[in-house]
DOZADO-232538 format. One record per atom (N, C-alpha, C, O): y, x, z; residue number from 1; residue in three letters. Coordinates in pm, 1 decimal. Each point is the difference from the previous one (the first is absolute). Example, Ala and Ser with C-alpha at 12.3 -4.5 7.8 and 13.67 -1.06 7.14 Angstrom:
BEGIN
{r {-569.0,1319.0,780.0},1,"Ala"}
{r {119.0,-89.0,0.0},1,"Ala"}
{r {120.0,90.0,0.0},1,"Ala"}
{r {-1.9,103.6,66.5},1,"Ala"}
{r {106.9,-138.6,-138.5},2,"Ser"}
{r {119.0,82.0,6.0},2,"Ser"}
{r {109.0,-77.0,73.0},2,"Ser"}
{r {110.8,50.9,16.9},2,"Ser"}
END
This chain:
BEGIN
{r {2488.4,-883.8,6218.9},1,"Unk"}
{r {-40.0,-126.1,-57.5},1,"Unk"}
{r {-112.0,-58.7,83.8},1,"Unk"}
{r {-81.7,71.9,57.6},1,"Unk"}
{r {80.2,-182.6,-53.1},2,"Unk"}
{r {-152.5,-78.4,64.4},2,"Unk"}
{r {-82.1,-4.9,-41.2},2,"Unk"}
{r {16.4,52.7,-110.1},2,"Unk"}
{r {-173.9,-103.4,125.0},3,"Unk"}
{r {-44.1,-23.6,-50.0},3,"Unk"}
{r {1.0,-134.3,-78.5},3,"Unk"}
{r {-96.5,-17.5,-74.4},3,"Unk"}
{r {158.8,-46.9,78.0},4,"Unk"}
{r {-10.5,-103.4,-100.2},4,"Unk"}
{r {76.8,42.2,-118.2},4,"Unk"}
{r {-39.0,-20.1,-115.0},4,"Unk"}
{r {146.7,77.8,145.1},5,"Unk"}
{r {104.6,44.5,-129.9},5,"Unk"}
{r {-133.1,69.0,-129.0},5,"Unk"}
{r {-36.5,-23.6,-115.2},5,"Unk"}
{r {6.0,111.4,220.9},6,"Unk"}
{r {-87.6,140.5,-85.7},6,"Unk"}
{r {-135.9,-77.6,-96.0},6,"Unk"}
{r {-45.1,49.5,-103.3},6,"Unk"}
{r {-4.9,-183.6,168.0},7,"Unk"}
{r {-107.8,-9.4,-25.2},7,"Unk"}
{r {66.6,-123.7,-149.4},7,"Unk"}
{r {-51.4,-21.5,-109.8},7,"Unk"}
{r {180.1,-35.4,171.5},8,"Unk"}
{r {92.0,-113.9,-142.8},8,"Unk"}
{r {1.7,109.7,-112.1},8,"Unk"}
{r {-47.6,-10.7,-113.0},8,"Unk"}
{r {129.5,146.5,182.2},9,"Unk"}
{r {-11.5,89.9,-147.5},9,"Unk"}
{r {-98.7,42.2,-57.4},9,"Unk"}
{r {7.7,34.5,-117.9},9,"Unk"}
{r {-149.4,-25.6,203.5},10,"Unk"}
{r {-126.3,52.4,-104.5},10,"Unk"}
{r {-24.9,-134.0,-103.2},10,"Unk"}
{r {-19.7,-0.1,-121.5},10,"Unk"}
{r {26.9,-92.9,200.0},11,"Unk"}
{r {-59.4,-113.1,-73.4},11,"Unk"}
{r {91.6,-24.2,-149.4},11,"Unk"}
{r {-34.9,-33.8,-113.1},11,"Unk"}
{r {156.7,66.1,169.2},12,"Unk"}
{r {105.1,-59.7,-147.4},12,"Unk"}
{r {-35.0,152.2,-118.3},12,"Unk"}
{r {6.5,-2.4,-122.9},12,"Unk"}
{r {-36.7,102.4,197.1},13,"Unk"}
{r {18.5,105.9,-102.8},13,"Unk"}
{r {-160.8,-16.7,-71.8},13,"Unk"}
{r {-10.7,27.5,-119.5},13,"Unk"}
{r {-135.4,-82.0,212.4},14,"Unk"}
{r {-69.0,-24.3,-55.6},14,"Unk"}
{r {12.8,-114.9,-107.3},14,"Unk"}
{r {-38.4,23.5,-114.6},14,"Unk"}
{r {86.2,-136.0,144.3},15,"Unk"}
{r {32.4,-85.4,-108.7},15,"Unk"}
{r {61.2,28.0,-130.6},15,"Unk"}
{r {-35.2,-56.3,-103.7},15,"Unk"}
{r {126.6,143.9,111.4},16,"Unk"}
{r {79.9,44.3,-90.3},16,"Unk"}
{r {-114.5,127.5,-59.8},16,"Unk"}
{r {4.2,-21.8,-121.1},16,"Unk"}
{r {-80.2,114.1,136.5},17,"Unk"}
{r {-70.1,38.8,-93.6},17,"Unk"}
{r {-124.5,-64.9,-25.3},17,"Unk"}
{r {-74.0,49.2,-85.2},17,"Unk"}
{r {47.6,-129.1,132.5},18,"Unk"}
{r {-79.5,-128.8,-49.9},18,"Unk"}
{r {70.4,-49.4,-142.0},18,"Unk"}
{r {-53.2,-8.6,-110.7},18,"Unk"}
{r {151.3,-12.7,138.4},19,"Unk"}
{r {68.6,-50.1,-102.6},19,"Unk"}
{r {40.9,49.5,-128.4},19,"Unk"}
{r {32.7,-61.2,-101.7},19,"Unk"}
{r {-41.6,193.8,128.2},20,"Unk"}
{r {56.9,122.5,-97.7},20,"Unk"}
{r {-147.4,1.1,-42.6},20,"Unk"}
{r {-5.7,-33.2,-118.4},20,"Unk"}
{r {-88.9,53.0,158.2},21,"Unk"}
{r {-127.4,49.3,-47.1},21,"Unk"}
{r {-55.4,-124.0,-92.1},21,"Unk"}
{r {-79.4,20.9,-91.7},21,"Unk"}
{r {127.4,-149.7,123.6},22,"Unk"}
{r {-43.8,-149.8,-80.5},22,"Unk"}
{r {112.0,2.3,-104.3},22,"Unk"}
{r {-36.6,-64.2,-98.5},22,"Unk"}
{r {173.6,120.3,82.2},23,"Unk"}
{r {39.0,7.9,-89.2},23,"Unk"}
{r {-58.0,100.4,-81.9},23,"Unk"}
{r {-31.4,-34.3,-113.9},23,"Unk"}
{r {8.6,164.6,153.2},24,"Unk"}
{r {-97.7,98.4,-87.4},24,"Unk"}
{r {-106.0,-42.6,-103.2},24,"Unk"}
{r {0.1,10.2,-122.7},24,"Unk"}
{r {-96.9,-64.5,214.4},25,"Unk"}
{r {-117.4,-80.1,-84.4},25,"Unk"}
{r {81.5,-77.9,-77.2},25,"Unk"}
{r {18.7,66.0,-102.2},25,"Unk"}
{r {32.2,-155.3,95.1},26,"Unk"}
{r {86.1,-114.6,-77.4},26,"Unk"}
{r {50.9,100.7,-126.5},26,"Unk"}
{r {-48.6,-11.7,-112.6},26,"Unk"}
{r {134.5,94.6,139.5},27,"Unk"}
{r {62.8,90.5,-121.0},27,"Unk"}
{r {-107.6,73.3,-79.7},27,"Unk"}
{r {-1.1,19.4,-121.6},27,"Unk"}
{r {-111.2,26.8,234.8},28,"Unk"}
{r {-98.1,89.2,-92.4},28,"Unk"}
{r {-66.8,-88.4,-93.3},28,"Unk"}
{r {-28.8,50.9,-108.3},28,"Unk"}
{r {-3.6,-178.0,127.6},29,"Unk"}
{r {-53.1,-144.1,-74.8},29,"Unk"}
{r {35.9,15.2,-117.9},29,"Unk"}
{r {-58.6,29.5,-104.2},29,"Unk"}
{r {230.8,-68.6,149.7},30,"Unk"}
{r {104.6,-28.3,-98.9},30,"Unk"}
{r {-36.9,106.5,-129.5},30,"Unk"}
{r {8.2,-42.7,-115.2},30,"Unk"}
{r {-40.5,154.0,136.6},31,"Unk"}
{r {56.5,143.0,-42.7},31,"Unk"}
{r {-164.9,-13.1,-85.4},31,"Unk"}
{r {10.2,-19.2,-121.2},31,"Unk"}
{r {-100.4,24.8,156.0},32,"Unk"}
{r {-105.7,-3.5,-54.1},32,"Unk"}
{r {-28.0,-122.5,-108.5},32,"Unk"}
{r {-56.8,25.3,-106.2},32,"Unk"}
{r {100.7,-161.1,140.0},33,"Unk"}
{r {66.4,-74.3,-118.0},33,"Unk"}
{r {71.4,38.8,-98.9},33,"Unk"}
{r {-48.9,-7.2,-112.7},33,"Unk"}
{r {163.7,50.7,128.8},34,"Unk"}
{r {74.1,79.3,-102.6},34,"Unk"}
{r {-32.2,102.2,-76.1},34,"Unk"}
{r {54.7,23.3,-107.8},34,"Unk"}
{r {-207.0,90.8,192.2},35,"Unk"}
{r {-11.7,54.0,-91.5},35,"Unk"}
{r {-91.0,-4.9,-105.3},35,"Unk"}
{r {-9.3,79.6,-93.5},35,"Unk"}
{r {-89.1,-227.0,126.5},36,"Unk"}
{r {-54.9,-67.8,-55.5},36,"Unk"}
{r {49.4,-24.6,-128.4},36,"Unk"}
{r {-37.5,46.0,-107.9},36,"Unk"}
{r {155.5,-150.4,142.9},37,"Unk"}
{r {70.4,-21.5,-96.7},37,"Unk"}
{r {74.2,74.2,-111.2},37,"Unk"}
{r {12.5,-60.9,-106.3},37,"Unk"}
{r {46.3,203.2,117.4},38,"Unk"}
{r {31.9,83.3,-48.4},38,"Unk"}
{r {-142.8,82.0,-97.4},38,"Unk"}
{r {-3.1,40.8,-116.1},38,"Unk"}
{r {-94.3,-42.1,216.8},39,"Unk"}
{r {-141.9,47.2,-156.3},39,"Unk"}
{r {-6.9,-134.9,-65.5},39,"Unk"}
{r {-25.8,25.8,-117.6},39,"Unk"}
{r {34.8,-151.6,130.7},40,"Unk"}
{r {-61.0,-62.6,-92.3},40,"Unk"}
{r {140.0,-47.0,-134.8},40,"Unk"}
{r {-22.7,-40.5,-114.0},40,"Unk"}
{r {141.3,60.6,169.3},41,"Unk"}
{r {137.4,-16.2,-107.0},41,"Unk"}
{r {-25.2,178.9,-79.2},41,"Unk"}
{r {-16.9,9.7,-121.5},41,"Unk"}
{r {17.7,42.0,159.5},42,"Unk"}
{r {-57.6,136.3,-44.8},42,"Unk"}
{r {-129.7,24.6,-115.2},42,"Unk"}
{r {-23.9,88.1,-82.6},42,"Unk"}
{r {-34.7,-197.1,118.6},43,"Unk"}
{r {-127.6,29.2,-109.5},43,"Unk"}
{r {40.5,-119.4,-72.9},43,"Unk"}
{r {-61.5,-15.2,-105.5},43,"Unk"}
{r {159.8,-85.4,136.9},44,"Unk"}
{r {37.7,-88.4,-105.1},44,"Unk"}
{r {66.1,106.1,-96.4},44,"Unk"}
{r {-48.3,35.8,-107.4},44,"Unk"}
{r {189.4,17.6,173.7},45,"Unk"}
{r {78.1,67.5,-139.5},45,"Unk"}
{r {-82.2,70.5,-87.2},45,"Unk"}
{r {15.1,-16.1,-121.1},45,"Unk"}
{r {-141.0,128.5,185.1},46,"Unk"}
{r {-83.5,68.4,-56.7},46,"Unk"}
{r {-63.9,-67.3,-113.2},46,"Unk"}
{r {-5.8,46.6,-113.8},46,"Unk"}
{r {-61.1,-205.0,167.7},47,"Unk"}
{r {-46.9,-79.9,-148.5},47,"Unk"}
{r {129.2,-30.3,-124.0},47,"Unk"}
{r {3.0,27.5,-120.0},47,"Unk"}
{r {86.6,-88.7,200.9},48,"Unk"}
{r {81.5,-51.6,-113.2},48,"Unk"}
{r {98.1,143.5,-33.3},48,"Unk"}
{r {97.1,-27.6,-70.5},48,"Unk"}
{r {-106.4,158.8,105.6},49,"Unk"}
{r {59.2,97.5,-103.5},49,"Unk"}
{r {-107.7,41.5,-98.6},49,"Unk"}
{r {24.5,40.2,-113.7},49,"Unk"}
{r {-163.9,-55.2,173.8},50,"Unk"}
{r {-90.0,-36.2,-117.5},50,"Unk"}
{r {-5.8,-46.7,-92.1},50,"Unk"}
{r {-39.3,56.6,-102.0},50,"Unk"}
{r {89.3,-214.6,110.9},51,"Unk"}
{r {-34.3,-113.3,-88.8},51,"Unk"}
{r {126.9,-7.9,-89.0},51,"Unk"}
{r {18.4,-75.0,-95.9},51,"Unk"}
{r {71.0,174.8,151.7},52,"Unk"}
{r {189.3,-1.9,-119.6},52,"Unk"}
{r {-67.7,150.7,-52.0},52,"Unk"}
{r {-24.2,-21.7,-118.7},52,"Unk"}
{r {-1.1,106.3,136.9},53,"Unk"}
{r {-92.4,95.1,-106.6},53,"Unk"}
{r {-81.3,-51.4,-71.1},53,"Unk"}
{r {13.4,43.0,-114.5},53,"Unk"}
{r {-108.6,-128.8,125.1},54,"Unk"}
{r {-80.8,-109.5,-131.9},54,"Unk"}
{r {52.8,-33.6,-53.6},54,"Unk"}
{r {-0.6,29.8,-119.4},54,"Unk"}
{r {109.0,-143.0,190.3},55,"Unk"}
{r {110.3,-93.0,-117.7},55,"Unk"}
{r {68.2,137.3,-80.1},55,"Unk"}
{r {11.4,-15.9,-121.5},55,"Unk"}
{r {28.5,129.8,168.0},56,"Unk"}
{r {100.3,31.0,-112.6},56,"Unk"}
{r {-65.1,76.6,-94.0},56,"Unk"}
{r {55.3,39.8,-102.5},56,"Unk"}
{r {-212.7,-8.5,142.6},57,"Unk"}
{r {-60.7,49.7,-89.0},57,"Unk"}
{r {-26.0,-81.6,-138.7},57,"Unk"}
{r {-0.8,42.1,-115.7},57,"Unk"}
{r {-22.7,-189.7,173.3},58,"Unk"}
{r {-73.9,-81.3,-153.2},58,"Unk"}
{r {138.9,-78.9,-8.8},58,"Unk"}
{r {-24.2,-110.4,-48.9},58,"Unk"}
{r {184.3,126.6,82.4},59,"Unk"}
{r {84.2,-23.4,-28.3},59,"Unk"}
{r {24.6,123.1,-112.6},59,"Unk"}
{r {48.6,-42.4,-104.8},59,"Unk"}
{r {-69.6,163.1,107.9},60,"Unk"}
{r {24.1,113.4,-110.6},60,"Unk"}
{r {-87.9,-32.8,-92.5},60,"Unk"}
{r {41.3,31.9,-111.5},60,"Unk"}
{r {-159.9,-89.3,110.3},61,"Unk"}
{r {-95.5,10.7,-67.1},61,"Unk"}
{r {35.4,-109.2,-119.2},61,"Unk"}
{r {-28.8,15.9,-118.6},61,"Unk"}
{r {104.3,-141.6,180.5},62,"Unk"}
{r {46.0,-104.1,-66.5},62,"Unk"}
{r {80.8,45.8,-90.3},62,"Unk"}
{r {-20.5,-3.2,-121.3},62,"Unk"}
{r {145.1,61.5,193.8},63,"Unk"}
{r {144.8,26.9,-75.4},63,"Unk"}
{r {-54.4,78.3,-105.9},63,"Unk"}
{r {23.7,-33.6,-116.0},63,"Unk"}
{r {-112.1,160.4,147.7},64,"Unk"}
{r {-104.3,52.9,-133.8},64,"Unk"}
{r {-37.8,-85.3,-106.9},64,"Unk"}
{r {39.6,10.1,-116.1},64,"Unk"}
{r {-113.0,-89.0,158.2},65,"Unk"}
{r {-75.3,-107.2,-93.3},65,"Unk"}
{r {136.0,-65.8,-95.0},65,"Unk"}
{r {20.6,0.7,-121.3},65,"Unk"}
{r {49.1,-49.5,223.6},66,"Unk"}
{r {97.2,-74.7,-100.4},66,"Unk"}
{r {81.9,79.7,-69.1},66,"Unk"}
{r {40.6,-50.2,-104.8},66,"Unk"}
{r {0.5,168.1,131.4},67,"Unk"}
{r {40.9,100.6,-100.0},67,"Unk"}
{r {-76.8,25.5,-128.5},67,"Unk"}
{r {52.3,21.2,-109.4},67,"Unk"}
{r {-167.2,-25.1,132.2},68,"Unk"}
{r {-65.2,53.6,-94.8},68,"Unk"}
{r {-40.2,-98.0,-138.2},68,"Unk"}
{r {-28.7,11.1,-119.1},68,"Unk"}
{r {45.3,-96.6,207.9},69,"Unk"}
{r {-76.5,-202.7,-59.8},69,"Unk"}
{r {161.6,-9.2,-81.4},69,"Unk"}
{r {12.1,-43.2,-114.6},69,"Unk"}
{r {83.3,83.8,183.8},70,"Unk"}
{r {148.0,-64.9,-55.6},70,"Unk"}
{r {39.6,121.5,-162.0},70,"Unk"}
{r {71.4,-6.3,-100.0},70,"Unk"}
{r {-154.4,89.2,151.7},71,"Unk"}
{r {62.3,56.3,-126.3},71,"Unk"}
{r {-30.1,-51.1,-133.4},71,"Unk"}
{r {-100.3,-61.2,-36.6},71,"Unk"}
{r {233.9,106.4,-50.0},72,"Unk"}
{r {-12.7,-94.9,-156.6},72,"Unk"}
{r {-125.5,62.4,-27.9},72,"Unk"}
{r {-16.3,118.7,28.6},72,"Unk"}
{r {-92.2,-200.3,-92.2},73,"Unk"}
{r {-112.9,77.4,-72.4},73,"Unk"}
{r {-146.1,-8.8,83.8},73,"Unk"}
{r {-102.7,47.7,-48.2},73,"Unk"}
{r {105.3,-104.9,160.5},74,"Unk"}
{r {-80.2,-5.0,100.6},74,"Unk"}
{r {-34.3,120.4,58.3},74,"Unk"}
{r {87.1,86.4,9.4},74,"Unk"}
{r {-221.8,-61.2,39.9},75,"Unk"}
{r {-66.9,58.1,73.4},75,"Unk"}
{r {-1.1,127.0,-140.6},75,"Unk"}
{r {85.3,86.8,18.4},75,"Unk"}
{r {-131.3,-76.8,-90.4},76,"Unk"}
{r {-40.3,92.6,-71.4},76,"Unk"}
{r {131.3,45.2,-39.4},76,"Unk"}
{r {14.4,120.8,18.5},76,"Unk"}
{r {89.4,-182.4,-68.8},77,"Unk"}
{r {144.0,51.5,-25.6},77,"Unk"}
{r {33.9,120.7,178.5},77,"Unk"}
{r {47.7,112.4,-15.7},77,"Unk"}
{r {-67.0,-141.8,97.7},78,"Unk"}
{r {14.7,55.4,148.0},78,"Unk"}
{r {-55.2,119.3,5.3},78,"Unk"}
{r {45.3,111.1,27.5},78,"Unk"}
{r {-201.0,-168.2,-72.6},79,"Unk"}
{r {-91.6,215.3,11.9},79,"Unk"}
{r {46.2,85.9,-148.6},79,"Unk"}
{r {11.2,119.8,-26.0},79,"Unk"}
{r {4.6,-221.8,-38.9},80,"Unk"}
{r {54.4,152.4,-127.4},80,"Unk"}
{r {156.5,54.5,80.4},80,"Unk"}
{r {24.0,120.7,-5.5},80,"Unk"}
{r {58.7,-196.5,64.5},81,"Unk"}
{r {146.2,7.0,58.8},81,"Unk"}
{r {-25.1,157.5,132.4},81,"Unk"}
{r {58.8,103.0,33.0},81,"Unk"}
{r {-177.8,-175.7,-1.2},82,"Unk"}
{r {-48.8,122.7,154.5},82,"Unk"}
{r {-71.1,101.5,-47.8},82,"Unk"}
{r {-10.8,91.8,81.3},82,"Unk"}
{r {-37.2,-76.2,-174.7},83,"Unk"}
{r {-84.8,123.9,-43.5},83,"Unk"}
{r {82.9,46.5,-93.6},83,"Unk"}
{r {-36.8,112.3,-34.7},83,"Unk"}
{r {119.8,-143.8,-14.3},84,"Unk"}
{r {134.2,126.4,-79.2},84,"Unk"}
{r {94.5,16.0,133.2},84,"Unk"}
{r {75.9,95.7,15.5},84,"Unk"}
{r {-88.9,-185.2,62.9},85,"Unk"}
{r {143.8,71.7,137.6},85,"Unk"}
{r {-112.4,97.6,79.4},85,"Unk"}
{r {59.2,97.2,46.8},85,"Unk"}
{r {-167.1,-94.8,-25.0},86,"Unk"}
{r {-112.9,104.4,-15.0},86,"Unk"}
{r {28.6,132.1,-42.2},86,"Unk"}
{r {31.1,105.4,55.4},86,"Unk"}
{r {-58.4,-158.0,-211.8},87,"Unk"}
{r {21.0,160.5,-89.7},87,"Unk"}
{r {139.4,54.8,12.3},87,"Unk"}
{r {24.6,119.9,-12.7},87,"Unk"}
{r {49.2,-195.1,33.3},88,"Unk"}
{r {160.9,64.2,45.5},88,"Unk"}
{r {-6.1,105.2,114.3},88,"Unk"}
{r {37.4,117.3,0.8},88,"Unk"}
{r {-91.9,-189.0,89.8},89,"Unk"}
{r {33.2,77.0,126.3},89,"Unk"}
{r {-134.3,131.8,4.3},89,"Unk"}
{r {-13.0,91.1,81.8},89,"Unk"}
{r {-78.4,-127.5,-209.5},90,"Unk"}
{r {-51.6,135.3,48.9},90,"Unk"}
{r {19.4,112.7,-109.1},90,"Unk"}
{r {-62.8,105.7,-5.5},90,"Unk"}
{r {179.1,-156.5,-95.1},91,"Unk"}
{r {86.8,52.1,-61.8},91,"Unk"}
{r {60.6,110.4,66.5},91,"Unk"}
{r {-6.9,122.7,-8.3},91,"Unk"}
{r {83.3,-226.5,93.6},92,"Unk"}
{r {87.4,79.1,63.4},92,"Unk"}
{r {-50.3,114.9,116.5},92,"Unk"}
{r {44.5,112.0,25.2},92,"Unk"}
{r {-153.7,-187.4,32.3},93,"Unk"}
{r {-68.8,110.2,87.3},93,"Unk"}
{r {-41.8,129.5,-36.8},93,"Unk"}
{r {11.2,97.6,74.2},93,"Unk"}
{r {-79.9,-94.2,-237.1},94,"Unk"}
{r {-19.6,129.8,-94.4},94,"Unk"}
{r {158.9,80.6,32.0},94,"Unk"}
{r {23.7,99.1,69.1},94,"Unk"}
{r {52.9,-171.9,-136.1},95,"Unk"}
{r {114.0,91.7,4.3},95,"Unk"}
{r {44.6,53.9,132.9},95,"Unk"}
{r {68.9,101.5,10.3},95,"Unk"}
{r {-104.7,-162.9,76.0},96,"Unk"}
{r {46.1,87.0,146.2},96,"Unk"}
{r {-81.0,117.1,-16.1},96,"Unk"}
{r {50.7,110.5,19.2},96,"Unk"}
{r {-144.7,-119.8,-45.0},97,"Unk"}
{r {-129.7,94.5,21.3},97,"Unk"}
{r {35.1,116.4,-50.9},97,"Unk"}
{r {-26.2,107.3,54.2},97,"Unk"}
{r {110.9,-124.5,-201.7},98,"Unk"}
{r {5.9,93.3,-99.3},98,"Unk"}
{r {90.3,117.1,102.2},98,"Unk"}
{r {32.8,109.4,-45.8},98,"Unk"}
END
């Protein structure tokens, strides 16, 4: 080969990992964005699987309430209803015992 050939191929093979190495940085960018992005959608789901554990907590708490509010007799018709289903079950718990 000549020297001109030898010195066209350093130059093109230098260009070309020039090029590979500016795509590198570019992807590592890219990649560090994304994983940016991935902690902060990450600590979103983390809040809002939070915030659907609240809702279904004072969603039970409701369906409670209105159970208790709906029964014939009100509120006090409800705790005499829960404190004999009470004495039942620890009725029944004696008798396991026995």
């Amino acid at each position: 080969m000549t020297e001109i050939s030898e010195q066209n191929l350093v130059e093109r093979v230098e260009r070309q990992v020039a090029r590979v190495l500016a795509q590198n940085d570019e992807l590592r960018a890219a990649n560090a964005g994304l994983a940016a992005e991935n902690a902060r959608l990450e600590s979103l789901v983390a809040e809002q699987t939070a915030q659907i554990g609240e809702l279904r907590m004072q969603l039970d708490r409701l369906l409670l309430h209105k159970s208790v509010t709906e029964v014939s007799g009100g509120v006090r018709a409800a705790k005499v209803r829960i404190n004999r289903l009470l004495k039942d079950v620890d009725r029944c718990i004696a008798l396991m015992n026995k």
